[in-house]
C-alpha positions, 0 to 999 in steps of 0.5 A: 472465511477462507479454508484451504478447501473451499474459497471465495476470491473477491476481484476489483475493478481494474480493467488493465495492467500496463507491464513494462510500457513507458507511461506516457505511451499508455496514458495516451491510449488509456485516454482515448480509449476512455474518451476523457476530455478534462484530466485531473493529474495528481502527480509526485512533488519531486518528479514534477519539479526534478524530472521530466516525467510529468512533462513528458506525460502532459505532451503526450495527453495533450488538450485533455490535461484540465490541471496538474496538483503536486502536494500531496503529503506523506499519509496523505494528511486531509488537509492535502487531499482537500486541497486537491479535491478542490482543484479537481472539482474547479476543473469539472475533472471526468479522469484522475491519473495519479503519477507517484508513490503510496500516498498520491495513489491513495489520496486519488482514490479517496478524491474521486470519492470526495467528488461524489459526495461532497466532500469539502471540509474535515468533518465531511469524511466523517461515516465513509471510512472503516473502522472498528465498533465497540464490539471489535467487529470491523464497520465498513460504510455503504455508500455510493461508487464514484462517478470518475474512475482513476489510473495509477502510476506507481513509482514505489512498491507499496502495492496500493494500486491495486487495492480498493481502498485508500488510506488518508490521515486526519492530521488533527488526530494523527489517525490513519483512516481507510476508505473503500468501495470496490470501485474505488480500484483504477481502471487501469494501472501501469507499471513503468520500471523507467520512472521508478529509477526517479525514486529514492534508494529508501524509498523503493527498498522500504516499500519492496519490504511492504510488498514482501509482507503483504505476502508473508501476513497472507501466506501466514493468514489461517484465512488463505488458501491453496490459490492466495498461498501459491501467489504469495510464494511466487511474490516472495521468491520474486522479491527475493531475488529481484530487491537485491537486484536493484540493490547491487545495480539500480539502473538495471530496469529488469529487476525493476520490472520484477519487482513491481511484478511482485508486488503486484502479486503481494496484492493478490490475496489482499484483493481477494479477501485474505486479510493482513496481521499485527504487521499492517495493522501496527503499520498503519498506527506508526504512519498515522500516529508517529510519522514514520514512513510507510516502508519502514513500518513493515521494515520494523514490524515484519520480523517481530510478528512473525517471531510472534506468530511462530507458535501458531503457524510455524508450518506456513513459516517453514513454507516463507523460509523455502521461498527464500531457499533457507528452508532450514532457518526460523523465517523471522531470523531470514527476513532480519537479515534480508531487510538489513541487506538492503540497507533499511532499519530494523527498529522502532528506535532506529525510525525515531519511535520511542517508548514513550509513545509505545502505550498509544500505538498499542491501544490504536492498534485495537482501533484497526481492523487487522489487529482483529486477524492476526493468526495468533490472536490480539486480546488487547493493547498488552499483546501489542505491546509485546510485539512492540517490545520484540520490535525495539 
């Protein structure tokens, strides 16, 4: 557990970070210097057919591109990644590079664990992800590293990337399960602002705002720390900025830049094992169970839990509300308006979740194991609930 003074910071295995290089340039060098021969691309549906992005990228890795998959669904459902997983197996793939938003980068990682383990049909992912014991405590599998590492692209600001774990729904139970091992993080990552202009507005600003609460659940955590509270803060003042940015120019390939920088450092505190809130953890119910796309969760959620929360860390709330130069305003008021600045909704009705699914999403948020870690403490689905309620 962490405490402001003394820590343990966990790292990944990423090796490198492209910042700022176009993508096809560092692939090219990241397949050399990884000596790879039959790459697998998982790749984003709309840049391969509207764009010449993927194109460009499999001119310049040449002879080593075994196969190309588009198709991977929002959530990354499993019957897609299956599908992929075989395709990846039928080309004997030694490198996956993934080229598009939250769900291809997750659904590559948990591939390369399906390579190692067999995974072909449903019922193989059966006892290889997270999930929560009868007793509340979080159960994570211990299970062998995959052999073929992955190289991500991101085109959106989720942050995945750079996390070790992926996220893939069972579409027959509409649950959201998440898969990790340390190396399950890329080896490598590029962050191309060039290609993030392919990206649609909601996309890019909904999952800014992911990145922006990956930074206020850590900076609000009572388990952060002197190192994980500095590079949160530096993510939201860069955030801050840089979203609004984009906003008012969006060809303007700096504030892109910045942006992906911040959420990059969203992801830090995560990375080291400074864990999410209510947030996340109802974030992942409403992707999994009611469809609603990843950005939008935090778009809807971050501000009800803060409100939430400011009984019991109103401190560190005082801290967020400096980092957007309104030391003086209550942050979950700060962040409404951000979030409405940037166009994205700002309730569970305005994302198409009614009360009537209200009482499911509270009880499978208990399923999740940062419902566990939330600074003021989640006794049951009656609490999330409440917060449910704030959101609507």
């Amino acid at each position: 557990m962490f405490s402001a003074d003394s820590a343990t910071l966990g790292l990944t295995a990423t090796e490198r970070v492209h910042i700022g290089r176009r993508a096809a340039d560092a692939l090219a060098e990241e397949v050399k210097t990884l000596n790879a021969k039959r790459v697998f691309l998982l790749v984003s549906s709309t840049l391969r057919a509207q764009t010449d992005e993927i194109s460009l990228i499999e001119s310049a890795l040449g002879d080593s591109v075994a196969a190309v998959f588009d198709g991977i669904g929002p959530h990354g459902p499993r019957t897609d990644v299956l599908k992929a997983m075989e395709a990846a197996r039928a080309c004997n793939a030694d490198l996956i590079i993934t080229v598009g938003g939250g769900s291809v980068t997750d659904a590559g990682k948990v591939i390369a664990l399906g390579l190692k383990h067999g995974i072909k049909k449903h019922e193989d992912f059966e006892g290889f992800y997270v999930y929560v014991d009868d007793n509340g405590d979080t159960v994570v599998p211990d299970f062998e590293a995959p052999d073929i590492r992955v190289i991500c692209c991101p085109t959106t600001l989720s942050g995945g990337e750079f996390n070790t774990m992926g996220g893939v729904t069972d579409d027959r139970e509409n649950k959201k399960q998440g898969y990790t091992h340390r190396m399950m993080a890329p080896i490598a990552i590029v962050l191309d602002p060039a290609l993030t202009v392919h990206t649609p507005e909601w996309l890019w600003f909904s999952t800014g705002v992911r990145a922006v609460d990956h930074a206020l659940e850590a900076f609000g955590s009572k388990h952060s720390n002197y190192f994980c509270d500095g590079v949160a803060g530096s993510a939201l003042r860069i955030l801050a900025e840089a979203l609004p940015a984009v906003k008012a120019d969006p060809s303007n390939l700096d504030a892109r830049l910045r942006c992906q920088v911040g959420a990059w450092q969203s992801m830090i505190p995560i990375i080291g094992g400074v864990p999410m809130g209510a947030s996340h953890a109802i974030g992942h119910v409403l992707g999994g169970t009611a469809d609603v796309p990843h950005g939008y969760c935090s778009c809807v959620m971050a501000p009800a839990v803060l409100a939430y929360n400011k009984p019991v860390n109103g401190d560190k709330q005082q801290q967020i509300s400096a980092c957007f130069n309104q030391p003086e305003r209550d942050a979950s008021d700060i962040l409404d308006e951000f979030i409405l600045g940037l166009g994205m909704p700002r309730s569970l009705e305005a994302v198409g979740v009614g009360e009537d699914k209200l009482d499911i999403i509270a009880e499978y948020t208990m399923l999740d194991f940062w419902s566990r870690t939330n600074p003021r403490p989640i006794d049951g689905p009656h609490d999330v609930k409440t917060i449910l309620e704030m959101a609507r």
